[in-house]
N, C-alpha and C positions, 0 to 999 in steps of 0.2 A: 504494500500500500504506500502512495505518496503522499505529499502534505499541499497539494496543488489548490487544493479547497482555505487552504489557512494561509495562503500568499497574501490576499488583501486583509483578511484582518491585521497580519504583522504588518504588513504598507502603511496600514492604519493608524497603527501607534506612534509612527514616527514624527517625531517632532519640525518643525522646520529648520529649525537648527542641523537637528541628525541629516534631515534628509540633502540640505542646501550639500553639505561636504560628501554627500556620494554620487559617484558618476556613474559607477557600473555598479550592479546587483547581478553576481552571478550563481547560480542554480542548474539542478540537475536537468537532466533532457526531458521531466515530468512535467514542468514546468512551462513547458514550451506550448504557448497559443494566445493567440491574438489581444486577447480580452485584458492578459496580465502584462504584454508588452505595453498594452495603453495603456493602461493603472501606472505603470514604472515612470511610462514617458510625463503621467498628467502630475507625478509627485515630482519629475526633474531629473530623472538621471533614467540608463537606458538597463535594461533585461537583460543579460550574455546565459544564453542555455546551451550548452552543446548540442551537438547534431549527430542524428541516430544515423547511421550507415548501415546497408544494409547489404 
C-alpha cells in the first residue's frame, strides 16, 4: 500500500514559510498523477516522482 491519498493533507500542513524554501518534493513512483503535481505547483515548488520502466 502507498500513502498517495495523505500527499495533500501533508501539503496541507505546510506553512509558508516551510513551503516558500522548497523547490522540489521528491517521492516514490506512487505518487505520480496529475492532481498532486498541481497541488505541488499551486503551494510553489514542483513534484520529482521517478518513472516506472517497463
Amino acid at each position: 500500500m502507498y500513502d498517495k491519498p495523505v500527499y495533500p493533507d501533508v501539503i496541507s500542513y505546510l506553512s509558508p514559510e516551510i513551503s516558500n524554501k522548497i523547490h522540489y518534493m521528491v517521492t516514490g513512483p506512487g505518487y505520480n498523477g496529475k492532481k498532486l503535481y498541481d497541488l505541488s505547483i499551486s503551494k510553489g515548488f514542483q513534484l520529482v516522482c521517478p518513472v516506472r520502466r517497463s
